[in-house]
N, CA and C atoms of all chains as a GROMACS GRO file, in nm:
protein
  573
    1UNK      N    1   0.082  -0.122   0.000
    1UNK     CA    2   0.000   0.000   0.000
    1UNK      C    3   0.085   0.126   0.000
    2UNK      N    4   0.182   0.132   0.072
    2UNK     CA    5   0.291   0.263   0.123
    2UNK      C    6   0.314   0.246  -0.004
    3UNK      N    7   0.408   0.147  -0.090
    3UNK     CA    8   0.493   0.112  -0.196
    3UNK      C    9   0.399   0.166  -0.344
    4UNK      N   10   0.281   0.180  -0.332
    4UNK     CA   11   0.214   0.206  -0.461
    4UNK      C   12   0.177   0.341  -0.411
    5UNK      N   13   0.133   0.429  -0.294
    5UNK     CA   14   0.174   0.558  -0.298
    5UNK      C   15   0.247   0.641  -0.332
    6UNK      N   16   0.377   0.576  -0.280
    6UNK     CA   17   0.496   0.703  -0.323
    6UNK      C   18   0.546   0.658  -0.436
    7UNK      N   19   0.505   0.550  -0.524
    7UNK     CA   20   0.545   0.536  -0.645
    7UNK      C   21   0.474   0.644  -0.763
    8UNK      N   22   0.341   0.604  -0.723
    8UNK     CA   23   0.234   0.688  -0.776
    8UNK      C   24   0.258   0.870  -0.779
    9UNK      N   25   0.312   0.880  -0.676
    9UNK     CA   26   0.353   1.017  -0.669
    9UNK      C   27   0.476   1.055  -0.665
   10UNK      N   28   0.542   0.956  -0.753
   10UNK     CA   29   0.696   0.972  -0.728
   10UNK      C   30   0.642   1.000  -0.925
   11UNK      N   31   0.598   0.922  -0.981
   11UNK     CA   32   0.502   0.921  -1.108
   11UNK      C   33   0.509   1.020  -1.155
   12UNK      N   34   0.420   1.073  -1.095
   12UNK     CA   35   0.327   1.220  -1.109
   12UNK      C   36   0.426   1.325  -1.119
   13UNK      N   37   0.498   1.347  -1.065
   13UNK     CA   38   0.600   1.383  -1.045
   13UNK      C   39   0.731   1.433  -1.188
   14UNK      N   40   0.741   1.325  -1.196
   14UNK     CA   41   0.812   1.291  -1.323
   14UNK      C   42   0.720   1.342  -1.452
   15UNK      N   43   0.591   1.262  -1.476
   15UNK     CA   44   0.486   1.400  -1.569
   15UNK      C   45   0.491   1.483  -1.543
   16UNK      N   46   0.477   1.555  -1.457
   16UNK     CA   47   0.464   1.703  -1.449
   16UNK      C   48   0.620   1.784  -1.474
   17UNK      N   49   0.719   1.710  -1.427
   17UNK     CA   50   0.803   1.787  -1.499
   17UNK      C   51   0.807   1.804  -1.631
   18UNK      N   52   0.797   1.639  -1.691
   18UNK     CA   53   0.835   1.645  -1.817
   18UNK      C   54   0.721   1.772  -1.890
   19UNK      N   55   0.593   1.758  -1.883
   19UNK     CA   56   0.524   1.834  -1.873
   19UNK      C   57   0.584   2.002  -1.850
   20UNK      N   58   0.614   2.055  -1.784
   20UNK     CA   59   0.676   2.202  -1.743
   20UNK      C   60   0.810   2.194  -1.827
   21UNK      N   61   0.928   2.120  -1.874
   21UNK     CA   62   0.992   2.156  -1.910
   21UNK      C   63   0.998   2.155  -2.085
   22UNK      N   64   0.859   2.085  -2.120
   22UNK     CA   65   0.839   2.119  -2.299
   22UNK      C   66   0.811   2.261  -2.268
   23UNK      N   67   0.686   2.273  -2.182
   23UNK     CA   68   0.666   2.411  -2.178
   23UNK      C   69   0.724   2.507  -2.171
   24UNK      N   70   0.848   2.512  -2.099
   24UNK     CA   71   0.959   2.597  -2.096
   24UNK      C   72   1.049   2.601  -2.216
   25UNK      N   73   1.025   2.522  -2.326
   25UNK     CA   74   1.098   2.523  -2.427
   25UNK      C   75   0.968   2.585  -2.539
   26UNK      N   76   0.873   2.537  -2.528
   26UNK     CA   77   0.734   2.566  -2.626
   26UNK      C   78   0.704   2.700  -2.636
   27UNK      N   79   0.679   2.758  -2.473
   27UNK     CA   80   0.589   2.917  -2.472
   27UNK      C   81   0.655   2.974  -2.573
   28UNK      N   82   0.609   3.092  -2.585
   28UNK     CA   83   0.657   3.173  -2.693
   28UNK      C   84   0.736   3.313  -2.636
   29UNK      N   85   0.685   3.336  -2.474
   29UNK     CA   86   0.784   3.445  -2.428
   29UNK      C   87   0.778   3.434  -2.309
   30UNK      N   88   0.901   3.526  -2.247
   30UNK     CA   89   1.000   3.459  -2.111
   30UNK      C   90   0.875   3.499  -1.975
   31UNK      N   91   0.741   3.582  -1.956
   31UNK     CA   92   0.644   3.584  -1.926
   31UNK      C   93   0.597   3.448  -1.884
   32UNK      N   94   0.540   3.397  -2.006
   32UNK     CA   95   0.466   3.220  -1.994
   32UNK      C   96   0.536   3.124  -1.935
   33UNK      N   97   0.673   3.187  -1.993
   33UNK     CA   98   0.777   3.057  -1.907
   33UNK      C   99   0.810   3.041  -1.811
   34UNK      N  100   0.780   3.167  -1.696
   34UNK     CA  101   0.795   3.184  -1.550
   34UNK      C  102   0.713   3.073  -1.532
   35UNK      N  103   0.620   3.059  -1.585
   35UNK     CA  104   0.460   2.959  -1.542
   35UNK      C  105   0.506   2.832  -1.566
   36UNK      N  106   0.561   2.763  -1.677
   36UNK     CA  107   0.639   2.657  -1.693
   36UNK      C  108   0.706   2.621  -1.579
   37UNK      N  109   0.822   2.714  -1.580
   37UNK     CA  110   0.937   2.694  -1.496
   37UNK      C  111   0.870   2.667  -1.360
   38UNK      N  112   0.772   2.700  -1.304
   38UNK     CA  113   0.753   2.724  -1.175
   38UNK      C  114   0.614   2.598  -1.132
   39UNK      N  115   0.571   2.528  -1.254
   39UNK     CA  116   0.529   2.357  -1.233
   39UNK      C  117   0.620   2.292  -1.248
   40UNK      N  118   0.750   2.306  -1.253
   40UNK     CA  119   0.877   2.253  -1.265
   40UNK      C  120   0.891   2.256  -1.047
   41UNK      N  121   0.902   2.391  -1.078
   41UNK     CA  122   0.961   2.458  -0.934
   41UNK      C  123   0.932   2.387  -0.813
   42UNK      N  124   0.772   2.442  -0.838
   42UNK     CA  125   0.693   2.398  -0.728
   42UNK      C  126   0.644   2.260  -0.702
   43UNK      N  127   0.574   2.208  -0.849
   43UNK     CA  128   0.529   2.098  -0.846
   43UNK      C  129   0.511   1.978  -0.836
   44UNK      N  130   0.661   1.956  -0.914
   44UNK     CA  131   0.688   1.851  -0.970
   44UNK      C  132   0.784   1.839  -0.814
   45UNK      N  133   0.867   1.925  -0.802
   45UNK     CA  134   1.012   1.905  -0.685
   45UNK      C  135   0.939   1.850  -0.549
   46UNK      N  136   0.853   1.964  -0.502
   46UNK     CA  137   0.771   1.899  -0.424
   46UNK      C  138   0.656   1.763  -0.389
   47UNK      N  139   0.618   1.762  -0.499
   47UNK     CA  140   0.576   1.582  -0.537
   47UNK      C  141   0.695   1.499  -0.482
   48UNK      N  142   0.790   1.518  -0.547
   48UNK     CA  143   0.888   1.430  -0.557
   48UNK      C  144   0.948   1.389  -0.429
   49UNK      N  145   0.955   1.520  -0.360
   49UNK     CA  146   1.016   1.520  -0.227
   49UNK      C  147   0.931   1.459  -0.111
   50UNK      N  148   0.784   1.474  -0.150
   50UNK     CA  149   0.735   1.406  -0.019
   50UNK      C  150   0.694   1.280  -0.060
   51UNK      N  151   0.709   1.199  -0.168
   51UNK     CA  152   0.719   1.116  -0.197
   51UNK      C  153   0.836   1.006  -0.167
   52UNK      N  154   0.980   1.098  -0.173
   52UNK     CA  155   1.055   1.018  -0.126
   52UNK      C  156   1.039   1.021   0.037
   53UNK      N  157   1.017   1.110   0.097
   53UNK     CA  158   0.960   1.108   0.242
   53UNK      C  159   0.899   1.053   0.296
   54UNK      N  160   0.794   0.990   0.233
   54UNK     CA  161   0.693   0.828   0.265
   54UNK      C  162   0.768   0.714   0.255
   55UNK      N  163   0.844   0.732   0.111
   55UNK     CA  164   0.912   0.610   0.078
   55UNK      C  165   0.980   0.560   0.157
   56UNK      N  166   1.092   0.675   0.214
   56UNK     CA  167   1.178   0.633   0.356
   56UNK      C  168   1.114   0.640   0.515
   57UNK      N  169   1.025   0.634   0.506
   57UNK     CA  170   0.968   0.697   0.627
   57UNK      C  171   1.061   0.768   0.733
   58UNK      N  172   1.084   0.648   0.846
   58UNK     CA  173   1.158   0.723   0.942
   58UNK      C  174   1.314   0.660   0.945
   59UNK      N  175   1.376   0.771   0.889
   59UNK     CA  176   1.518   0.706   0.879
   59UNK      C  177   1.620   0.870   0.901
   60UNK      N  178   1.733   0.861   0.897
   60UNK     CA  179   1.813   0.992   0.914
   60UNK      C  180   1.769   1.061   0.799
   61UNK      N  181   1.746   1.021   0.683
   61UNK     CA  182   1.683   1.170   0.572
   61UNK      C  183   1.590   1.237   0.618
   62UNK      N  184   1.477   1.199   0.677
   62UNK     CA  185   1.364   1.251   0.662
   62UNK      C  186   1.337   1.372   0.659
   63UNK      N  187   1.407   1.442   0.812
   63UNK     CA  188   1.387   1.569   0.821
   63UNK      C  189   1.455   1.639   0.747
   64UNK      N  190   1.598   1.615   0.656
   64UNK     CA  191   1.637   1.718   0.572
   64UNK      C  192   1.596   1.714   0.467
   65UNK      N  193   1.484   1.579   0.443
   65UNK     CA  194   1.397   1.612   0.299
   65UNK      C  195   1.298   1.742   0.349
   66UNK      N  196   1.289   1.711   0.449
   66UNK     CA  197   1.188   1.802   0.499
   66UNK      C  198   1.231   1.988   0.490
   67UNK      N  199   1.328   1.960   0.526
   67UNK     CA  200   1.407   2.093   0.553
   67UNK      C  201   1.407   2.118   0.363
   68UNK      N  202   1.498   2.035   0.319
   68UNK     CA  203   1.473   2.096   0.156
   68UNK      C  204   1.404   2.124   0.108
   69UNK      N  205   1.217   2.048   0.110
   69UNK     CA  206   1.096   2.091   0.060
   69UNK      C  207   1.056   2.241   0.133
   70UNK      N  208   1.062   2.247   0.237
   70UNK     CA  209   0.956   2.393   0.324
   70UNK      C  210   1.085   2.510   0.226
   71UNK      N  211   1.246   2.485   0.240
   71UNK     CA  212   1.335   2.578   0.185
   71UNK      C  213   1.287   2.593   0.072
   72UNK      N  214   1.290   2.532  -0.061
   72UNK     CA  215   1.245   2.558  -0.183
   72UNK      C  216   1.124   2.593  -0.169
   73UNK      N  217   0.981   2.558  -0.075
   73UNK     CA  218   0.869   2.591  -0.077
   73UNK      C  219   0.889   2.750  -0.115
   74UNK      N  220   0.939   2.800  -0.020
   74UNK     CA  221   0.979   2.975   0.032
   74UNK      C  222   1.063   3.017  -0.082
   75UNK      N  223   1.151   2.955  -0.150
   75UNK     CA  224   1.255   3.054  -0.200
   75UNK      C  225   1.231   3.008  -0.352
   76UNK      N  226   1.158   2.909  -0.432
   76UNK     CA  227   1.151   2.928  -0.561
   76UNK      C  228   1.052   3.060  -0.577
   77UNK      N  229   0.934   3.071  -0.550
   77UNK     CA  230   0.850   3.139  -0.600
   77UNK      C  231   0.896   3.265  -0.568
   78UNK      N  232   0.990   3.281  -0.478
   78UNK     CA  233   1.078   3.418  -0.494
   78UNK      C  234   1.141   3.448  -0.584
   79UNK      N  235   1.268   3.367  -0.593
   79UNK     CA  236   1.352   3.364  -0.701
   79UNK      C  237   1.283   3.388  -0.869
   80UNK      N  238   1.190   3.377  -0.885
   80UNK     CA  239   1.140   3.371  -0.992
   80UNK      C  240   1.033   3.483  -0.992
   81UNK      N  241   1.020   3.556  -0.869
   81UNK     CA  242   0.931   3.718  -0.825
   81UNK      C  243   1.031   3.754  -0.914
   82UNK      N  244   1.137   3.783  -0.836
   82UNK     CA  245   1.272   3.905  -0.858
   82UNK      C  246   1.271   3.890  -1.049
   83UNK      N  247   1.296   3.728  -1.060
   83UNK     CA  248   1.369   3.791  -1.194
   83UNK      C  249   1.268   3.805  -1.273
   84UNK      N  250   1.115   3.798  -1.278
   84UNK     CA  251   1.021   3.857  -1.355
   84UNK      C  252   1.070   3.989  -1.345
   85UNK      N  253   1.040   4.048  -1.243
   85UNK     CA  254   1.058   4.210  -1.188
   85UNK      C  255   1.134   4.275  -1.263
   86UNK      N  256   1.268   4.172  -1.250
   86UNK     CA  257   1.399   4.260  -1.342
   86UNK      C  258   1.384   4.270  -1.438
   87UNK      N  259   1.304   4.153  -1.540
   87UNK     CA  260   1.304   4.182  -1.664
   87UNK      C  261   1.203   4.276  -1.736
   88UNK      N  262   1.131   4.302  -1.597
   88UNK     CA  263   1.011   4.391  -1.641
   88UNK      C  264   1.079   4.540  -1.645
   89UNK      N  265   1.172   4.553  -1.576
   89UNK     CA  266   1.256   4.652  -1.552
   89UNK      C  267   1.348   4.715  -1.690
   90UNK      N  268   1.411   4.547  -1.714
   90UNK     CA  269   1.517   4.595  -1.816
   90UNK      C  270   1.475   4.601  -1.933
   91UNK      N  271   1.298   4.580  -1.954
   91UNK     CA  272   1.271   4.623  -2.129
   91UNK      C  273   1.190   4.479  -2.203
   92UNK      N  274   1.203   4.387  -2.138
   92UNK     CA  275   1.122   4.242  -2.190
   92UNK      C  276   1.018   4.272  -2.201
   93UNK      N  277   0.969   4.277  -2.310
   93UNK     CA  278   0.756   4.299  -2.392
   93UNK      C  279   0.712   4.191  -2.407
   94UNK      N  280   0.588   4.174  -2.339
   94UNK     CA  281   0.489   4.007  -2.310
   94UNK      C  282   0.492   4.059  -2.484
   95UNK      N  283   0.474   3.957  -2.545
   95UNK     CA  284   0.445   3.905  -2.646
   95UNK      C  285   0.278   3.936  -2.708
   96UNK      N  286   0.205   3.993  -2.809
   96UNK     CA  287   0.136   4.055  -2.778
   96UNK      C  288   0.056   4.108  -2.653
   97UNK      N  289   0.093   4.241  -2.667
   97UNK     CA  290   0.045   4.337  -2.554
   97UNK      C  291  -0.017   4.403  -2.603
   98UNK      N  292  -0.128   4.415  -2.535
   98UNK     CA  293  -0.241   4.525  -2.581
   98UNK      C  294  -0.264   4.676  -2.486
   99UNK      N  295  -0.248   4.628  -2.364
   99UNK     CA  296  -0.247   4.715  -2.252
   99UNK      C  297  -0.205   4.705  -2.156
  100UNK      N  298  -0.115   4.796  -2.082
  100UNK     CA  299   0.002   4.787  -1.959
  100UNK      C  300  -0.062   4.864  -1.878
  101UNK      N  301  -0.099   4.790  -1.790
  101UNK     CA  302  -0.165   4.887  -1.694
  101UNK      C  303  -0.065   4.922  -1.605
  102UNK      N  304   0.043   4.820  -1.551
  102UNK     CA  305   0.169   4.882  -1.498
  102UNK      C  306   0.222   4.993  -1.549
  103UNK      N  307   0.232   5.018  -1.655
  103UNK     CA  308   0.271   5.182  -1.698
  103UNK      C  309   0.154   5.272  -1.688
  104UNK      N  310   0.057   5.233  -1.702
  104UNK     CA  311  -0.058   5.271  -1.618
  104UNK      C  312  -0.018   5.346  -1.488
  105UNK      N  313  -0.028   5.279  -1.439
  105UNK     CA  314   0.026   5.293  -1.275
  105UNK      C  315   0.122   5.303  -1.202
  106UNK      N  316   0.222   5.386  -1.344
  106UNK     CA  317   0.357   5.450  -1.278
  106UNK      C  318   0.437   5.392  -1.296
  107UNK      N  319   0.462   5.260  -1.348
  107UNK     CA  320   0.559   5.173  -1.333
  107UNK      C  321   0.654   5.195  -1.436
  108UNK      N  322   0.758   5.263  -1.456
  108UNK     CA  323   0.811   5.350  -1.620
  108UNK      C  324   0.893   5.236  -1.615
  109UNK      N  325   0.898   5.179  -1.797
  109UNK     CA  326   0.969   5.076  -1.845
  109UNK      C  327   1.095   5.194  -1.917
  110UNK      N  328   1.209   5.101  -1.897
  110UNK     CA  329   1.295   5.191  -1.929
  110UNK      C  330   1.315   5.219  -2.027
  111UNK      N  331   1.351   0.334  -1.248
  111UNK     CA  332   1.282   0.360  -1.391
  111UNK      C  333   1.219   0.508  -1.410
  112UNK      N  334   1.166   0.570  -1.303
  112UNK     CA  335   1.131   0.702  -1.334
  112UNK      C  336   1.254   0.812  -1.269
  113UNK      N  337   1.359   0.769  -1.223
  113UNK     CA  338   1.456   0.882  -1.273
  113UNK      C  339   1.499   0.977  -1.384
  114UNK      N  340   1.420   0.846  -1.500
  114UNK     CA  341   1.475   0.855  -1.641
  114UNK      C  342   1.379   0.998  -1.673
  115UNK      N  343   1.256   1.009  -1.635
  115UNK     CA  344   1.165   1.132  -1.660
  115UNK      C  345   1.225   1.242  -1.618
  116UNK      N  346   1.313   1.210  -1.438
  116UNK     CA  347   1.382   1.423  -1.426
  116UNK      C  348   1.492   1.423  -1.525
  117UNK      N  349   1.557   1.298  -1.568
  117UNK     CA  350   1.671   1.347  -1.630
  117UNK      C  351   1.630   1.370  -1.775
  118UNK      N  352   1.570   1.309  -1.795
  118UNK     CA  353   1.526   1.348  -1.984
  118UNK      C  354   1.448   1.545  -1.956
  119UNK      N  355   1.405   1.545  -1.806
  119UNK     CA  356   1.280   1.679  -1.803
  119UNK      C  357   1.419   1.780  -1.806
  120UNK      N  358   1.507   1.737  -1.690
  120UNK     CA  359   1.681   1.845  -1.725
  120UNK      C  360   1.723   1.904  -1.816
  121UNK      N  361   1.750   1.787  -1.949
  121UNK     CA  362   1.811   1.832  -2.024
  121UNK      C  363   1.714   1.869  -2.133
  122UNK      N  364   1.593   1.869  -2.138
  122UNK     CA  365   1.508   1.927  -2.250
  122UNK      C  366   1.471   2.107  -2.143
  123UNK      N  367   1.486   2.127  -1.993
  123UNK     CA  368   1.513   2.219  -1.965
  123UNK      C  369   1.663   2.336  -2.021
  124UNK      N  370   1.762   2.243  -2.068
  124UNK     CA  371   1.852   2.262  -2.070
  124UNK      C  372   1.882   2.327  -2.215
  125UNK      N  373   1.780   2.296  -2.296
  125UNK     CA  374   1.773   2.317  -2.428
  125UNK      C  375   1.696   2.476  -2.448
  126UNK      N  376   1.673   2.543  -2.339
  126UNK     CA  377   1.610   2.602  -2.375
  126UNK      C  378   1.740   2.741  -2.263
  127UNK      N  379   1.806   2.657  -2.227
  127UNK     CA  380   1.919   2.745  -2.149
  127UNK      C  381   2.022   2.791  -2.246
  128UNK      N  382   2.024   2.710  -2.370
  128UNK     CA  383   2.110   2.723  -2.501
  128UNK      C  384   2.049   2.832  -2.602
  129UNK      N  385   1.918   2.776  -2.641
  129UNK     CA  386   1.858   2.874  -2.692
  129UNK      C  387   1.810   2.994  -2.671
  130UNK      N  388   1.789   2.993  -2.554
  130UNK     CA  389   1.692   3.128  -2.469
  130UNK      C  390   1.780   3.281  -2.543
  131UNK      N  391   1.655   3.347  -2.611
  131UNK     CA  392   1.679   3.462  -2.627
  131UNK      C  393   1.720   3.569  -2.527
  132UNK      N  394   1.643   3.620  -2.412
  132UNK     CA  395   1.666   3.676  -2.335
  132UNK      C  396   1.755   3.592  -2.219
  133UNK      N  397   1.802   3.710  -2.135
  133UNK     CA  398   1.932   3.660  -2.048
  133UNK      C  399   1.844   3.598  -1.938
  134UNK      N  400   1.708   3.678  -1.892
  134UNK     CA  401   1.628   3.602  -1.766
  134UNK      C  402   1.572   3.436  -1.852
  135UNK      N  403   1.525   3.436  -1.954
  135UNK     CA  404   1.550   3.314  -2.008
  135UNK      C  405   1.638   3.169  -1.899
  136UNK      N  406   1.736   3.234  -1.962
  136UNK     CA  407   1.842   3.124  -1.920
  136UNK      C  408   1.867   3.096  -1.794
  137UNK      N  409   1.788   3.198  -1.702
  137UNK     CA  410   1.882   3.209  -1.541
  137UNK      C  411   1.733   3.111  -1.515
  138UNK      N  412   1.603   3.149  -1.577
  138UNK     CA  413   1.484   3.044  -1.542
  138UNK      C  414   1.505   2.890  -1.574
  139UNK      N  415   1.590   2.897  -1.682
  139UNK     CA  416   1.608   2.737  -1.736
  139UNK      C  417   1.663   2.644  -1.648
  140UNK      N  418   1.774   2.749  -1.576
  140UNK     CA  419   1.915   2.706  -1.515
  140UNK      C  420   1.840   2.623  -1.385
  141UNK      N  421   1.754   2.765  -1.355
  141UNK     CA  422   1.678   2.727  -1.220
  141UNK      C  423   1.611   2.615  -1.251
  142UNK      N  424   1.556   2.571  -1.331
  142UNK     CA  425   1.465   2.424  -1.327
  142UNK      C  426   1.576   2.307  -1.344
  143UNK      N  427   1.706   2.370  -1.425
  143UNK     CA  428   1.784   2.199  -1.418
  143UNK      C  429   1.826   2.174  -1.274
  144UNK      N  430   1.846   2.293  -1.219
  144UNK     CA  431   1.926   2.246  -1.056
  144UNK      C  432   1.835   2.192  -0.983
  145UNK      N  433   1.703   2.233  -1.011
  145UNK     CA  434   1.586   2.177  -0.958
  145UNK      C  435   1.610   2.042  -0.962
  146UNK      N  436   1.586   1.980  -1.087
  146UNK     CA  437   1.577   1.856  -1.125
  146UNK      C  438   1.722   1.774  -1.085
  147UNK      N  439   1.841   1.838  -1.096
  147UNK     CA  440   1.972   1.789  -1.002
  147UNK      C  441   1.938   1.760  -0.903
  148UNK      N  442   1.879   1.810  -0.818
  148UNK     CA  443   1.855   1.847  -0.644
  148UNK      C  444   1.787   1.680  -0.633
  149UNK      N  445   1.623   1.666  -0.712
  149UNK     CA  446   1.620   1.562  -0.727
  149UNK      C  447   1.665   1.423  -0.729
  150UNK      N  448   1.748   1.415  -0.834
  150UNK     CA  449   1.846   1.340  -0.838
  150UNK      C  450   1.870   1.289  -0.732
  151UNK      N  451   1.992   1.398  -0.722
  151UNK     CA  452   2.069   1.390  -0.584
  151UNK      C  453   2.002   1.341  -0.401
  152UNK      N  454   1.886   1.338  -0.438
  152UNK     CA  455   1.811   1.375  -0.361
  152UNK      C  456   1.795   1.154  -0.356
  153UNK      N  457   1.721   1.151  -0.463
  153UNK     CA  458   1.733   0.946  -0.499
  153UNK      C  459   1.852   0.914  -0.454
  154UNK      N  460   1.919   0.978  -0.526
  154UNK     CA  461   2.016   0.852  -0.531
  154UNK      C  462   2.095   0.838  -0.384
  155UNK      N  463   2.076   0.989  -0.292
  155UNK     CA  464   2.144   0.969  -0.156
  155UNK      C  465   2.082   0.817  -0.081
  156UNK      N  466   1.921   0.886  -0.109
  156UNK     CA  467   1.858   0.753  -0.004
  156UNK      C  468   1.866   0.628  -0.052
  157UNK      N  469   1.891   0.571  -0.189
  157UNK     CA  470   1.898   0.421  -0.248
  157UNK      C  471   2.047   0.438  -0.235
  158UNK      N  472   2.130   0.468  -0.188
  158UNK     CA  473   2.291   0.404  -0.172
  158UNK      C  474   2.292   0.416   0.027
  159UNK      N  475   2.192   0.469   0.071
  159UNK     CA  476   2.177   0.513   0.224
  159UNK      C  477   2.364   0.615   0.192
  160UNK      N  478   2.388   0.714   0.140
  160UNK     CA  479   2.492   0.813   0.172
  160UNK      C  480   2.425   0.908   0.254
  161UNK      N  481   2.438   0.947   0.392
  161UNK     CA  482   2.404   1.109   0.419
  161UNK      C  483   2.466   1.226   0.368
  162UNK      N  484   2.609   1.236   0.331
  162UNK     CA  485   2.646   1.339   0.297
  162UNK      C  486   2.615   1.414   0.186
  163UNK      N  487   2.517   1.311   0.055
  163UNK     CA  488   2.473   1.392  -0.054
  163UNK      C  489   2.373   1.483  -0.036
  164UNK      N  490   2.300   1.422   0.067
  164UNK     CA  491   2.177   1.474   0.076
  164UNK      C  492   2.185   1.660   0.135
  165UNK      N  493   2.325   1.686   0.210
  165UNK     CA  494   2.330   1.799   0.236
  165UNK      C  495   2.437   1.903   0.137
  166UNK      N  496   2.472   1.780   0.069
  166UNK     CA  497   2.513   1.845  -0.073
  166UNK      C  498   2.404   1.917  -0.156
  167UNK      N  499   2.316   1.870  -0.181
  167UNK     CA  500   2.170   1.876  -0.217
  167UNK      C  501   2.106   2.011  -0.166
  168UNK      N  502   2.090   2.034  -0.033
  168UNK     CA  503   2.048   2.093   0.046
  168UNK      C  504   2.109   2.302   0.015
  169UNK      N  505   2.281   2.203  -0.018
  169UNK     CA  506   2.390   2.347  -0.027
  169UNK      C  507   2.344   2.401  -0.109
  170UNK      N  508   2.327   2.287  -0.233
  170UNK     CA  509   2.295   2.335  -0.420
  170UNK      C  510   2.139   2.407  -0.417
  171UNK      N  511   2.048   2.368  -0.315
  171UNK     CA  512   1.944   2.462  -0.380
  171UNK      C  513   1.935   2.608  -0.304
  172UNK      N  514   1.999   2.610  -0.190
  172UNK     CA  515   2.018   2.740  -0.167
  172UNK      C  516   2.146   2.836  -0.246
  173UNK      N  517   2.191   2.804  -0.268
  173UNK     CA  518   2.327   2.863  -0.370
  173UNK      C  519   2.232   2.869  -0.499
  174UNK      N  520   2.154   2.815  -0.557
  174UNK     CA  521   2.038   2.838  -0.617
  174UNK      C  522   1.935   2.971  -0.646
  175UNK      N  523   1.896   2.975  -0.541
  175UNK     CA  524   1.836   3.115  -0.529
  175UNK      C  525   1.930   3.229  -0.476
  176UNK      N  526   2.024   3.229  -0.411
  176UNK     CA  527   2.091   3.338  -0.381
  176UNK      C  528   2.156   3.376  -0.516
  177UNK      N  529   2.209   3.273  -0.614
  177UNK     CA  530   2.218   3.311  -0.729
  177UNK      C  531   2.191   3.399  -0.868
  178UNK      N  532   2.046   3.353  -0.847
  178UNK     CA  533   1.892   3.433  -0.926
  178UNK      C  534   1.872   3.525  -0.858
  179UNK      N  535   1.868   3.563  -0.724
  179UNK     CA  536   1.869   3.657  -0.698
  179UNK      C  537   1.993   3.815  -0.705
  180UNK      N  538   2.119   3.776  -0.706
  180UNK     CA  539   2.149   3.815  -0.741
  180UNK      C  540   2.213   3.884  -0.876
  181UNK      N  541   2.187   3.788  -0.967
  181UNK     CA  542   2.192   3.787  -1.110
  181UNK      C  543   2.022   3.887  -1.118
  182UNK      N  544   1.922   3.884  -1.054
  182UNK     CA  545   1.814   3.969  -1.062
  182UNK      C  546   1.837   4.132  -1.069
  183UNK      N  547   1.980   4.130  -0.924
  183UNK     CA  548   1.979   4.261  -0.875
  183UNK      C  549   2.070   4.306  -1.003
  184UNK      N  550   2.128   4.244  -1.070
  184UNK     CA  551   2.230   4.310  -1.195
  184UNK      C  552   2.173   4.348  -1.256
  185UNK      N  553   2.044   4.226  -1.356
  185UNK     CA  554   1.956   4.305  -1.401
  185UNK      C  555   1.936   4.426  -1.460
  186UNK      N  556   1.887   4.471  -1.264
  186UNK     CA  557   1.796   4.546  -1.294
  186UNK      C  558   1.840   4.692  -1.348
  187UNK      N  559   1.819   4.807  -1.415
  187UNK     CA  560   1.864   4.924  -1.446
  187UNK      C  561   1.927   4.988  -1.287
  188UNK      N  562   1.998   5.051  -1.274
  188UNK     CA  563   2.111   5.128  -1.172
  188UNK      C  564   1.986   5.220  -1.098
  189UNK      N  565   1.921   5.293  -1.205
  189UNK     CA  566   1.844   5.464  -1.155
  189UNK      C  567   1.694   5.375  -1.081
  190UNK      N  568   1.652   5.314  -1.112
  190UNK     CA  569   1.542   5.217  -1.056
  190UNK      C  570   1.532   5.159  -0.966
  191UNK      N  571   1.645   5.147  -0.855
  191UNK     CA  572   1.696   5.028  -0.764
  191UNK      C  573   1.625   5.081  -0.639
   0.00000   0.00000   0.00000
């Protein structure tokens, strides 16, 4: 029963990357691909991780799987704030754009 | 048998770290292969029982984001900061 859980979601896992990383090659601009990258990030890593966390139950990994999942929990979807931000900064145009409401609202593209 | 999915998901991430037009491009690509390293690294500690990969693992995804993040702050224009 344990053994067809974390397989199953060890699985899932593995789709969904493969899944996020066509996408990260497919979208058409670096916008969409934050979204890719980040069912990569979030999704798939985290599947994976508490999957191997069942798998081993209680053994010396556990808690630094643990510690690795809550760390990446917190710091991908950051890492990938900032560098939207920057590129919104340094001049990157979503791919048809019709209306910026960020320049709207002060936000001057350089 | 499903290792074979992060490592085939890596390097088709990886393809797009080659190609990527823009420079945030590549720093996003980068970020999903280390992802998928971390992974890895992450199997193969507990099927050999090694502890020390696993905080190898641990090093690589924080050196990870402090990375992107700072490659963010370059980025960004000087007068904007």
């Amino acid at each position: 029963m344990i053994d067809l859980i974390w397989t199953a979601l060890l699985g899932i896992s593995g789709i969904l990357a493969v899944i996020g990383s066509v996408g990260l090659v497919r979208f058409p601009d670096f916008y969409t691909r934050t979204h890719a990258a980040t069912v990569i990030g979030v999704g798939s890593f985290s599947l994976a991780l508490i999957a191997i966390f069942i798998g081993s139950f209680w053994s010396e990994f556990s808690v630094k799987i643990l510690a690795i999942l809550f760390i990446n929990l917190f710091t991908n979807p950051t890492a990938t704030h900032a560098i939207a931000d920057a590129a919104y900064r340094m001049g990157i145009k979503p791919e048809g754009l019709v209306l910026n409401e960020l320049e709207k609202a002060g936000r001057k593209r350089k | 048998m499903i290792e074979f999915l992060f490592m085939a998901a890596g390097l088709i991430a990886l393809v797009r770290a080659v190609l990527g037009r823009t420079f945030a491009d590549r720093v996003i690509a980068i970020g999903a292969f280390v992802n998928m390293v971390v992974i890895l690294m992450v199997i193969y500690a507990v099927n050999t029982e090694e502890v020390m990969i696993i905080d190898i693992a641990l090093l690589l995804i924080l050196l990870s984001f402090v990375g992107t993040l700072s490659i963010a702050k370059f980025l960004t224009p000087k007068e904007e900061i």
